[in-house]
C-alpha positions as CSV (number, residue, x, y, z in Angstrom):
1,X,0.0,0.0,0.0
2,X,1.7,3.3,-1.0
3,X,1.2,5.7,1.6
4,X,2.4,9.5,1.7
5,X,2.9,11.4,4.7
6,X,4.5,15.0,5.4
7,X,7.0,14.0,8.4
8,X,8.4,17.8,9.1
9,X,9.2,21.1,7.5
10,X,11.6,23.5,8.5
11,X,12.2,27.5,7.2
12,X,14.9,27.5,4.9
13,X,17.2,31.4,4.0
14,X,16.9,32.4,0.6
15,X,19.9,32.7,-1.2
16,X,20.7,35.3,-3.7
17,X,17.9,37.0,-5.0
18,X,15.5,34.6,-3.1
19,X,13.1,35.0,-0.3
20,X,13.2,32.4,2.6
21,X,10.7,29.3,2.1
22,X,9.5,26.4,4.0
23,X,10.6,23.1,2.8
24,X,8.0,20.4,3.6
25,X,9.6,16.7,3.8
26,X,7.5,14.7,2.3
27,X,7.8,10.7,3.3
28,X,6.8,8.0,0.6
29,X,6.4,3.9,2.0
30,X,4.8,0.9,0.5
31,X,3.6,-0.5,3.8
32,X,2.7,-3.9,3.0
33,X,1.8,-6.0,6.0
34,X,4.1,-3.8,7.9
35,X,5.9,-0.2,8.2
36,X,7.7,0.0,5.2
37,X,11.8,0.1,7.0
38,X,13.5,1.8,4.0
39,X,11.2,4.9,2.8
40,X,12.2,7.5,0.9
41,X,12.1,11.1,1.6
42,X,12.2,14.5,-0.6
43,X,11.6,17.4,0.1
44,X,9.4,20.0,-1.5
45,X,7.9,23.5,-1.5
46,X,4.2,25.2,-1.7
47,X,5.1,26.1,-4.8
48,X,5.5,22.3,-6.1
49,X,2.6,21.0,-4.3
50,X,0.8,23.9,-5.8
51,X,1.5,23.2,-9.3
52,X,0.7,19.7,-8.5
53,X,-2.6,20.5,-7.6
54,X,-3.6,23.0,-10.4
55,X,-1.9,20.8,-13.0
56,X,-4.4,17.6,-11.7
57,X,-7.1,20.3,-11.1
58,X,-7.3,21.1,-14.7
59,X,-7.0,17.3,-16.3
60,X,-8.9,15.4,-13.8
61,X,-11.2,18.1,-11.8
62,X,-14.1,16.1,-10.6
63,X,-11.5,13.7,-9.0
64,X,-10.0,16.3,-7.0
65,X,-13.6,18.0,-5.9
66,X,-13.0,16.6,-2.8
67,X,-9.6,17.9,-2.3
68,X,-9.1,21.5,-0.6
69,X,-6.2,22.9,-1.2
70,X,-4.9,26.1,0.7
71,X,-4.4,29.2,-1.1
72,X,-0.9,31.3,-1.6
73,X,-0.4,33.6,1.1
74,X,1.1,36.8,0.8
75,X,1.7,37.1,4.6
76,X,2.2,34.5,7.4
77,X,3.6,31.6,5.5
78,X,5.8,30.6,8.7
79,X,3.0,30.5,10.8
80,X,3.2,26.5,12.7
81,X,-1.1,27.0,12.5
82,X,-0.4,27.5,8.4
83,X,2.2,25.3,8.1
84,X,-0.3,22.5,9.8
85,X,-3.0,23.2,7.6
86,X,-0.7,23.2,4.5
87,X,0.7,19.6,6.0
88,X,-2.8,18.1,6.3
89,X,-3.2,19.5,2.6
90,X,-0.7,18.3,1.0
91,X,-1.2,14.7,2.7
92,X,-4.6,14.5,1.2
93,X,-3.9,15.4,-1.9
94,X,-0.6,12.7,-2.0
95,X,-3.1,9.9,-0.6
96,X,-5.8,10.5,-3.1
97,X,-3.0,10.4,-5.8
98,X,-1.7,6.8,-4.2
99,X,-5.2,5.7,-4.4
100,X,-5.5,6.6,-8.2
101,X,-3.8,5.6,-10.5
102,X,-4.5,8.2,-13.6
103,X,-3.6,10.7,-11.1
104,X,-0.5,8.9,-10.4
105,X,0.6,8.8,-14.3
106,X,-0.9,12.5,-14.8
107,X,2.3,14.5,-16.6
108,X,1.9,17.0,-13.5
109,X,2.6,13.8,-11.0
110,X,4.8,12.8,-13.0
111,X,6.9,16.1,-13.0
112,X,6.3,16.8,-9.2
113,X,8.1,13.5,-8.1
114,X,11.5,13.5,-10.3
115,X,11.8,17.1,-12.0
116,X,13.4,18.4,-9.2
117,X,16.3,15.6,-8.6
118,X,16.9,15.1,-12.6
119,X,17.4,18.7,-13.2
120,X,19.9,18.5,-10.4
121,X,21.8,15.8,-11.5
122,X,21.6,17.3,-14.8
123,X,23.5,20.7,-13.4
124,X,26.1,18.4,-11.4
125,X,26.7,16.5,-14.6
126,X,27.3,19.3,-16.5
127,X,29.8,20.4,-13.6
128,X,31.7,17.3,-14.2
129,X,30.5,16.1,-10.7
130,X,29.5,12.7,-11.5
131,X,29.6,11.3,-7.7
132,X,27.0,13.9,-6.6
133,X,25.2,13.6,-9.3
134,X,24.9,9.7,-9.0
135,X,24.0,10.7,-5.3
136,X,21.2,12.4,-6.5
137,X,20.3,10.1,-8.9
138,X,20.0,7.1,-6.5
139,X,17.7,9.2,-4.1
140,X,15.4,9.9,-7.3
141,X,15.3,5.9,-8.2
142,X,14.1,4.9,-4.4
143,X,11.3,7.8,-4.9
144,X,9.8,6.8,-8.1
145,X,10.6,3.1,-7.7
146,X,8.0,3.4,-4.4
147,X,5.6,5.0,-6.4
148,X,5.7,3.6,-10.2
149,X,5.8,-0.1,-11.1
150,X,9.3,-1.6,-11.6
151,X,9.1,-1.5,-15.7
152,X,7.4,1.9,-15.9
153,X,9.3,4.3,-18.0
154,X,10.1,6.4,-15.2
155,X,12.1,3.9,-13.4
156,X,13.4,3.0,-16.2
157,X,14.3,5.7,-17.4
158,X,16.4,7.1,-13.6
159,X,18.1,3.4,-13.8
160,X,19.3,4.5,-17.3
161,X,20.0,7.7,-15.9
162,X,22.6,6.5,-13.1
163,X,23.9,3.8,-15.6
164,X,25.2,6.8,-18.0
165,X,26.5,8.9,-15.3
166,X,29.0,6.3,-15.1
167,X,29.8,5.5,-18.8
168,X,30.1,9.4,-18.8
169,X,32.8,9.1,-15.5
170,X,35.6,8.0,-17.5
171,X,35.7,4.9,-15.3
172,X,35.4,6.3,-12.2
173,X,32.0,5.7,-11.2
174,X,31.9,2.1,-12.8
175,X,32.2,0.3,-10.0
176,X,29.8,1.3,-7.2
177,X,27.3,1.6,-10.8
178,X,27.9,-2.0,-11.9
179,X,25.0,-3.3,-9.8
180,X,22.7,-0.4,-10.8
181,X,23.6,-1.7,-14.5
182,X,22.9,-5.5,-13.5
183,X,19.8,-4.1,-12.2
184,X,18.5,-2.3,-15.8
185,X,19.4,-5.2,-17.7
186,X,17.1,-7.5,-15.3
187,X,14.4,-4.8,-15.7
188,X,14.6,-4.7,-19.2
189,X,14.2,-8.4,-19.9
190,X,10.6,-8.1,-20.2
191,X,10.0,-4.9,-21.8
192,X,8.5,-4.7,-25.1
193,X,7.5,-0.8,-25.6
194,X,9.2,0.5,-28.6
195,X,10.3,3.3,-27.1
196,X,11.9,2.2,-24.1
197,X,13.3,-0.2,-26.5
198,X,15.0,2.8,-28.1
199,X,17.0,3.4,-24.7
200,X,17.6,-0.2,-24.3
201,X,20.1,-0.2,-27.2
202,X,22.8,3.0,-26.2
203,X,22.0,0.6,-22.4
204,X,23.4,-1.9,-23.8
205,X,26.6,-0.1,-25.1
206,X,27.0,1.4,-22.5
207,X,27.1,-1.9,-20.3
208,X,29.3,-3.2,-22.5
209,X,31.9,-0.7,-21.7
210,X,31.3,-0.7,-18.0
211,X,31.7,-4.7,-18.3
212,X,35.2,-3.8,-20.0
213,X,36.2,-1.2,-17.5
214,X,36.0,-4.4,-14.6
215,X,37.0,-7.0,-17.0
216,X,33.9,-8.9,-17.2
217,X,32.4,-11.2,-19.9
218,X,31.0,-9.0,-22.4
219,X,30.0,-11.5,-24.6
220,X,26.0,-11.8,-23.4
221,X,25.5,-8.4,-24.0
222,X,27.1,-8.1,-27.5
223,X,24.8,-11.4,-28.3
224,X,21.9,-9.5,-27.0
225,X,22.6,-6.5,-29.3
226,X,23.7,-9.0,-32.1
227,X,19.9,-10.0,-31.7
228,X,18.6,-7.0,-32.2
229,X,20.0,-6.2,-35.2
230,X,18.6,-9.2,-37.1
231,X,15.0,-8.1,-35.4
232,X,15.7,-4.8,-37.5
233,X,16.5,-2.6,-35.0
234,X,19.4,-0.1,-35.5
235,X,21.9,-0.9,-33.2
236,X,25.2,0.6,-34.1
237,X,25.8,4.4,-34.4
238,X,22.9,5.1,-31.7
239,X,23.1,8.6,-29.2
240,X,24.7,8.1,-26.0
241,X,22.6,6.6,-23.5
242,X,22.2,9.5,-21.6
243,X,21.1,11.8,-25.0
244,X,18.5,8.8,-25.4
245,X,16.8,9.2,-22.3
246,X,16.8,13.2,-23.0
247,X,15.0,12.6,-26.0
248,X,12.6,10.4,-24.4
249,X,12.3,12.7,-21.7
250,X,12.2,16.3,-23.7
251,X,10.9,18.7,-20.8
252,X,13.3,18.4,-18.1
C-alpha cells in the first residue's frame, strides 16, 4: 500500500535574489503488512505542491472536488497553524493520488516526483561532478521506484539515468554503478515498448563498456545486441545513453 505522509518542514534562508521558504519533507512507504523500513524522503515546497494540484485540477477536476487545497499567502507563511494546515493538505492530496492511479501517471505527477532531482543531477553533470550527481540520482530511483511499477518508463528511465552517469565518469564511477547496471538489464528483460526499447540499445553499449572497464564477460551483452540487429533494429551508431533518455524525456 503506497502511503504518503509530510513527516516535518523546517524555514529554509533564501539565497541570492530569493526570499526564505518552508521546505516540507514529504515521506513515501509501500507498507505492506508492515511499516515500510526503507522509505524515501524528498523534500518539497508550496510552490511544487501547488503546481501539483492546479496541474491535476485542470486534467482530472471532478477527482480532485473533494480535495481542498490552501491558497498562496502573501503574509504568514511561517505560521506553525499555516504550516499545519498546509501539512494536512498536502497529505490528502498525495493519498488520493496513491489511491488513483491516472492521477499517479498524470504529466503533473509525473513532473512533481522527479523534475526536481533530474534537473539537479543534470546541473552536477554538467559540472563534471558525477559522484553527486549519481548521489542524487540514487535518491530519485528509491522515490519513483515506491511510487511507479518496476518497468514503468520512469524507473526505467532514472536506472538509465545513473547507468550513463558512469559510462560518462571516464571509469570512475563504474564500479559502485555495476550493480545499478545489473539491475536495468534484469528490468529490461521483459520490456516490449518501442520506445523504451530505443534506450535499451545506447544501455546496452553502455554496459558493454562498464563490463570492460571491470574486465567482465561481455559476450552476453554483445549477443543481445547481435539480436537486435537481425530483429531490424538499429543498433550501431545510436546517441549516448544519456542523449537517449533526454529525447525520451524532452521537458526536463
Amino acid at each position: 500500500m503506497l502511503k504518503f505522509e509530510i513527516v516535518s518542514s523546517r524555514t529554509v534562508e533564501g539565497g541570492d535574489n530569493e526570499k526564505k521558504f518552508v521546505a516540507y519533507m514529504m515521506q513515501v512507504r509501500q507498507d505492506v503488512g508492515m511499516l515500510d523500513p526503507d522509505p524515501a524522503n524528498v523534500e518539497r515546497r508550496y510552490t511544487h505542491f501547488l503546481d501539483l494540484y492546479n496541474g491535476l485540477k485542470k486534467e482530472y477536476p471532478i477527482l480532485l472536488n473533494n480535495i481542498a487545497f490552501p491558497r498562496k499567502m502573501v503574509m504568514g507563511n511561517f505560521e506553525p497553524n499555516l504550516i499545519s494546515t498546509r501539512c494536512s493538505a498536502f497529505e490528502s492530496l498525495l493519498n488520493l493520488i496513491a489511491s488513483e492511479s491516472r492521477l499517479r501517471d498524470a504529466p503533473a505527477t509525473i513532473s512533481f516526483f522527479q523534475d526536481i532531482e533530474l534537473k539537479e543531477a543534470k546541473r552536477l553533470l554538467d559540472e563534471g561532478k558525477f559522484d553527486q550527481a549519481l548521489s542524487v540520482l540514487e535518491s530519485s530511483f528509491k522515490l519513483l521506484n515506491k511510487v511507479y511499477t518496476d518497468r514503468s518508463r520512469v524507473v526505467l528511465s532514472v536506472l538509465c539515468r545513473i547507468v550513463a552517469c558512469a559510462g560518462s565518469s571516464g571509469g570512475a564511477l563504474a564500479g559502485p554503478v555495476e550493480r545499478w547496471a545489473q539491475l536495468a538489464l534484469r528490468r529490461y528483460e521483459a520490456v516490449s515498448d518501442s520506445d523504451l526499447l530505443i534506450i535499451y540499445i545506447p544501455l546496452l553499449h553502455t554496459c558493454i563498456s562498464i563490463w570492460e572497464t571491470l574486465g567482465r564477460d561481455k559476450s552476453k551483452l554483445i549477443e543481445e545486441l547481435n539480436g537486435l540487429r537481425k530483429r531490424g533494429m538499429k543498433v550501431d551508431s545510436v546517441p549516448s545513453l544519456m542523449d537517449a533518455v533526454d529525447d525520451l524525456n524532452p521537458t526536463i
